[in-house]
C-alpha positions as CSV (number, residue, x, y, z in Angstrom):
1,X,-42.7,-21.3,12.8
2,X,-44.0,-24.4,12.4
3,X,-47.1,-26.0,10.8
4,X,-47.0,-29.3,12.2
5,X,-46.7,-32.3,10.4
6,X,-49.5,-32.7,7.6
7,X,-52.8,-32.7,8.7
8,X,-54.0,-29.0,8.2
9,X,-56.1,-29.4,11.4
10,X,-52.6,-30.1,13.5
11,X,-51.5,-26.5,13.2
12,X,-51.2,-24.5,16.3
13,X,-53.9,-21.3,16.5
14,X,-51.1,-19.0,17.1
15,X,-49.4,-20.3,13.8
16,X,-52.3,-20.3,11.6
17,X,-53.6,-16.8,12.5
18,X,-49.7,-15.2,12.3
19,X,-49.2,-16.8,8.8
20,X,-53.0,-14.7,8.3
21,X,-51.5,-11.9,8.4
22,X,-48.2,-11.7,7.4
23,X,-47.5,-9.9,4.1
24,X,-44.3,-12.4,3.4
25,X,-43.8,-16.0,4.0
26,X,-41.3,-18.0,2.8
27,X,-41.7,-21.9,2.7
28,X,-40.2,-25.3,3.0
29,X,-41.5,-26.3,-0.5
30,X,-43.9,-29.2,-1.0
31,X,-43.5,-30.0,2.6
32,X,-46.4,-27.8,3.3
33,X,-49.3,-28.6,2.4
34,X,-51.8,-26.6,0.3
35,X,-54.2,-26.8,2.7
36,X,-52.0,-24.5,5.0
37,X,-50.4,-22.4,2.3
38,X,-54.3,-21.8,1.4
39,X,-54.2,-19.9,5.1
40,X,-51.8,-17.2,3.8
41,X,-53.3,-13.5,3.0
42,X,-54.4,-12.7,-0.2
43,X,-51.7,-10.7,-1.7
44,X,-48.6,-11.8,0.5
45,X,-45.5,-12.5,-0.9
46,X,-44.9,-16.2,-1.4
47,X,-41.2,-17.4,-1.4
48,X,-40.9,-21.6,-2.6
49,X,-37.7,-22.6,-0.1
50,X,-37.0,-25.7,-2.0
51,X,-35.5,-23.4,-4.6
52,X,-33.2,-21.3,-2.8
53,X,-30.1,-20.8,-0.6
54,X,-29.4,-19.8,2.6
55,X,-28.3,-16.1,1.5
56,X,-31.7,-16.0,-0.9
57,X,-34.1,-17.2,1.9
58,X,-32.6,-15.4,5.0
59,X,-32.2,-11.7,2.2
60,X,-36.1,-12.3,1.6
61,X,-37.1,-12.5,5.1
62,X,-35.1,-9.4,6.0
63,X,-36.5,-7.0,3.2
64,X,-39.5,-8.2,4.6
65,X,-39.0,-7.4,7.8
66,X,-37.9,-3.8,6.9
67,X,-41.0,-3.4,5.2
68,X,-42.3,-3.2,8.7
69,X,-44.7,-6.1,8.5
70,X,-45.1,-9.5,9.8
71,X,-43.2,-12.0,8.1
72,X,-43.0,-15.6,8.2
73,X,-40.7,-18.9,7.4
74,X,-43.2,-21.4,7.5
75,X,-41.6,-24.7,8.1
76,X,-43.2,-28.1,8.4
77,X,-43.4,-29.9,11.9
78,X,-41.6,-28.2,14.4
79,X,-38.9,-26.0,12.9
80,X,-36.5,-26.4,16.5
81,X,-35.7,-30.0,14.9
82,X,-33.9,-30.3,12.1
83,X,-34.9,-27.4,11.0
84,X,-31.8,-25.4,10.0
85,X,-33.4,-22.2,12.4
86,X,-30.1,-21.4,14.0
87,X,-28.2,-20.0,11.0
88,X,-31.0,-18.1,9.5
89,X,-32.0,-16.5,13.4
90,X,-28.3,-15.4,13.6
91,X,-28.2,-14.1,9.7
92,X,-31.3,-12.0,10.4
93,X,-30.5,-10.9,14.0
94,X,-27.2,-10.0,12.9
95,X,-28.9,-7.4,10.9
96,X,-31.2,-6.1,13.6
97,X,-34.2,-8.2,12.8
98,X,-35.5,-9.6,15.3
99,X,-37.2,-12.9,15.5
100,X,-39.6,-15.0,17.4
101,X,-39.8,-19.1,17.1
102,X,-43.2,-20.9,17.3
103,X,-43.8,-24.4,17.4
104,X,-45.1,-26.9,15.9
105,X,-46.2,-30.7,16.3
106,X,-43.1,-32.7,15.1
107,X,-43.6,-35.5,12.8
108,X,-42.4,-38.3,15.2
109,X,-45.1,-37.2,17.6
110,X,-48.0,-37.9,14.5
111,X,-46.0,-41.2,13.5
112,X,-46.6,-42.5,17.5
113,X,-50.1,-41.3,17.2
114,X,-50.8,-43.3,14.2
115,X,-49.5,-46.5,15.3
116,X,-51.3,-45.9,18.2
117,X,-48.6,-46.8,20.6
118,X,-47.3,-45.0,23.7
119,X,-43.2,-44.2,23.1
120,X,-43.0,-43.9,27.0
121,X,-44.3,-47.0,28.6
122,X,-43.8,-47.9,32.0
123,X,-41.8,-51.0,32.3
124,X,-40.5,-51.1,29.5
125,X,-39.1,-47.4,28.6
126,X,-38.7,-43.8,30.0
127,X,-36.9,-42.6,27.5
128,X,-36.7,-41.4,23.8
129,X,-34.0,-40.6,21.1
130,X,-34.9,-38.5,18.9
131,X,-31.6,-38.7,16.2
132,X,-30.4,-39.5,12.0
133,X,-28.1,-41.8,10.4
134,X,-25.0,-40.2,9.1
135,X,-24.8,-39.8,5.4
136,X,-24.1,-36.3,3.9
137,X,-24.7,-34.8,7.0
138,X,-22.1,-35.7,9.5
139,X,-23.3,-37.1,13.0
140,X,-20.9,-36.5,15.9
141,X,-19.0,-39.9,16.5
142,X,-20.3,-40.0,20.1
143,X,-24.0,-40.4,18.5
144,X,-23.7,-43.4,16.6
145,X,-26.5,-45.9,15.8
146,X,-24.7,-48.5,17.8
147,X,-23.9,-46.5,20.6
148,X,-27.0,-44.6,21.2
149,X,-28.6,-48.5,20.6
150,X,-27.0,-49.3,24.3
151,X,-29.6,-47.6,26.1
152,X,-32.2,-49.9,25.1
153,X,-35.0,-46.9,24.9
154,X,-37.3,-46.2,22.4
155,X,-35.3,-45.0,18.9
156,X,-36.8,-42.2,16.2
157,X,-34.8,-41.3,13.4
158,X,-35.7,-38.6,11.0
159,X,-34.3,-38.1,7.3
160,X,-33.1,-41.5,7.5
161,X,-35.0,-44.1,5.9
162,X,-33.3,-44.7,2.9
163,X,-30.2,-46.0,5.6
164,X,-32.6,-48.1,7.1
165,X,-30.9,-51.3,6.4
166,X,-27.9,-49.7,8.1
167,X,-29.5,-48.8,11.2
168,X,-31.0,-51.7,11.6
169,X,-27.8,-53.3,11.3
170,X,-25.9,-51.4,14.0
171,X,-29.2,-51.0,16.3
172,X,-28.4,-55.4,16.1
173,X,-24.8,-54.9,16.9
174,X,-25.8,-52.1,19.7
175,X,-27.9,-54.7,21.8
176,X,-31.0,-54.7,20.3
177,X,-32.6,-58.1,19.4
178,X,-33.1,-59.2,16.2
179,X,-36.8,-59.2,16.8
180,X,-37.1,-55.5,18.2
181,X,-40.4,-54.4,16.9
182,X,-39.4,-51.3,14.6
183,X,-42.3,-48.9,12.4
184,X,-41.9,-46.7,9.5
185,X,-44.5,-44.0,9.4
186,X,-44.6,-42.3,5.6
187,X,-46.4,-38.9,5.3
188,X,-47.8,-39.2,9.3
189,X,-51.1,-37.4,9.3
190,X,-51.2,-36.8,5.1
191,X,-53.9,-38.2,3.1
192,X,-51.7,-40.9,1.8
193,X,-50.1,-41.7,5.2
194,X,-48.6,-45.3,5.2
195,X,-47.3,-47.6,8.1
196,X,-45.0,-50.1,8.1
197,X,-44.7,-52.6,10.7
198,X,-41.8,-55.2,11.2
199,X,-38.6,-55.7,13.4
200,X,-35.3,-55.0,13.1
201,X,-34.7,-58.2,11.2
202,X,-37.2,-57.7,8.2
203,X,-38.4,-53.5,8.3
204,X,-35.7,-52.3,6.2
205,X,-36.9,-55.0,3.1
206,X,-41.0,-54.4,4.3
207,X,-39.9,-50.6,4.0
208,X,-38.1,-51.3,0.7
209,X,-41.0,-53.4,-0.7
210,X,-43.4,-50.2,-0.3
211,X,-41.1,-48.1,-2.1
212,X,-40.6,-45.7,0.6
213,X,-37.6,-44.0,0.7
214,X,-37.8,-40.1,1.9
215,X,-40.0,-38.6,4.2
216,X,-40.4,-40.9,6.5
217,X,-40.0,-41.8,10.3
218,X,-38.6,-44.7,11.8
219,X,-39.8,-45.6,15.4
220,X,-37.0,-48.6,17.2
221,X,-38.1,-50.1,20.4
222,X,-40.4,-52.4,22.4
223,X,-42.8,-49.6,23.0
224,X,-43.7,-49.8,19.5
225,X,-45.7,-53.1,19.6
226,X,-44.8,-54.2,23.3
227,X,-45.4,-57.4,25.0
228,X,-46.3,-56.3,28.0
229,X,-45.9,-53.3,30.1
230,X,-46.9,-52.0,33.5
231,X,-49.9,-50.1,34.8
232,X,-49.2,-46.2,35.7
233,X,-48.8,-45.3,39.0
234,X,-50.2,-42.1,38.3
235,X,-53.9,-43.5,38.2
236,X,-53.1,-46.5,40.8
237,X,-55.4,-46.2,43.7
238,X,-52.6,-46.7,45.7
239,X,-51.3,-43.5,44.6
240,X,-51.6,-40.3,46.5
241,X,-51.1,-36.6,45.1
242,X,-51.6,-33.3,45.7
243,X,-55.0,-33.5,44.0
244,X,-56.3,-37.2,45.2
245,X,-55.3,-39.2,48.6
246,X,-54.3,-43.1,48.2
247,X,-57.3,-45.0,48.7
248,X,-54.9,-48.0,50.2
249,X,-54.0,-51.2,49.3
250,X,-50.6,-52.3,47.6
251,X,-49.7,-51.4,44.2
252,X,-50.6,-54.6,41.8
253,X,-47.6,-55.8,40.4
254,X,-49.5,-57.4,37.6
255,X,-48.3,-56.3,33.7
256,X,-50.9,-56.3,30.9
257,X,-50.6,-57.7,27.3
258,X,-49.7,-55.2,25.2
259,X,-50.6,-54.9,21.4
260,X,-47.7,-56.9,20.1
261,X,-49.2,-60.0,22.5
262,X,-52.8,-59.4,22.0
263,X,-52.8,-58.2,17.6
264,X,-49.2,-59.2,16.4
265,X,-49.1,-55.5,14.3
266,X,-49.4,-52.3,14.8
267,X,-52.7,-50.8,14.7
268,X,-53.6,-47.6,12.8
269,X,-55.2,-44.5,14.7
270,X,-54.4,-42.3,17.5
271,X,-53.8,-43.2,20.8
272,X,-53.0,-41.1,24.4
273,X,-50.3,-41.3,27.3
274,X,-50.6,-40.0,31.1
């Protein structure tokens, strides 16, 4: 399961009651937070990740299991993404245990929130890419920085930010302008959060200058500080639905400033999408 990305208040119900009563939890380290390790039950068996290998960590959660209670891997954010689930699922279904995912809120999704920015905005993106730059783990050629730059959509890299010069780089030779607003988001929704706003030209030295080199996400794209953007047609009175009728008139084709026109940075704080 997963515990979300910091903030203790960000885990699901159906997480923080399950990891209540399990009687063994193993744990991705110091990426959870002692706030949510605090919500374990007195007496369970506590396994520190960080510290293990794959044979140790999947052998723990399988004598657990046999012990016929619940157990739990408590990863942080949600464990689907880049969360190394698939080998342990198949270790411990392989030996008739059988398991059940549960999500979490994924640290990109904090990292929007707390630049207070919108990653799909009409008019100016539909689209996000969730990927990482290659370094010891290999990236499929197909997924390159450059090639996945094409699209033009809005760009979030995990467990990359110590390449950040690189991908800025090749998101430049992919079609992305030079001054491409781009964010890193340190620790989204810890105490000691920290947000760093740039573009491609100058984030990787802003990003450098902070010191910030691990757990970090970078956000690429207009959406993160945009010029302008369109209205949704959702709430447009225009707009009919099953739930409302259009109450006539055209669609404006006015855009609004957006918060790169109207504050030059990115703003702290959440923020909310239709």
């Amino acid at each position: 399961m997963g515990c979300g990305p910091g903030d203790p208040g960000l885990i699901t119900v159906r997480a923080r009651d399950l990891v209540g009563e399990a009687s063994v939890v193993v744990y991705s380290g110091s990426l959870i937070p002692p706030a949510i390790l605090g919500m374990c039950r007195g007496g369970a068996a506590m396994h520190d990740a960080s510290g293990m290998v794959r044979e140790e960590i999947t052998e723990a959660l399988r004598l657990g299991a046999a012990g016929g209670g619940t157990v739990v891997r408590l990863h942080d954010g949600d464990p689907t993404i880049y969360g190394a689930i698939r080998e342990q699922i198949d270790a411990l279904e392989g030996a008739g245990v059988r398991c059940v995912v549960v999500p979490g809120v994924t640290a990109f999704l904090a990292a929007a929130c707390a630049l207070g920015t919108q990653l799909t905005l009409p008019g100016v993106t539909q689209t996000i890419i969730l990927t990482r730059a290659q370094s010891r783990t290999a990236v499929p050629e197909r997924e390159g920085v450059a090639g996945l730059a094409r699209h033009g959509a809005t760009m979030v890299f995990y467990l990359s930010v110590h390449l950040l010069a690189g991908i800025a780089r090749q998101a430049v030779e992919g079609g992305y302008d030079e001054s491409t607003p781009a964010a890193v988001v340190y620790r989204a929704s810890w105490p000691d959060q920290k947000i760093v706003a740039g573009t491609l030209r100058d984030i990787a030295s802003k990003a450098r200058a902070e010191g910030i080199t691990r757990t970090a996400v970078v956000i690429i794209g207009d959406a993160v500080r945009p010029e302008s953007y369109e209205f949704s047609r959702l709430y447009d009175a225009s707009f009919g639905h099953g739930y409302r009728k259009a109450r006539g008139g055209q669609r404006p084709a006015d855009r609004r400033g957006g918060a790169r026109a109207r504050a030059g940075t990115a703003p702290g704080g959440g923020g909310g999408s239709a």
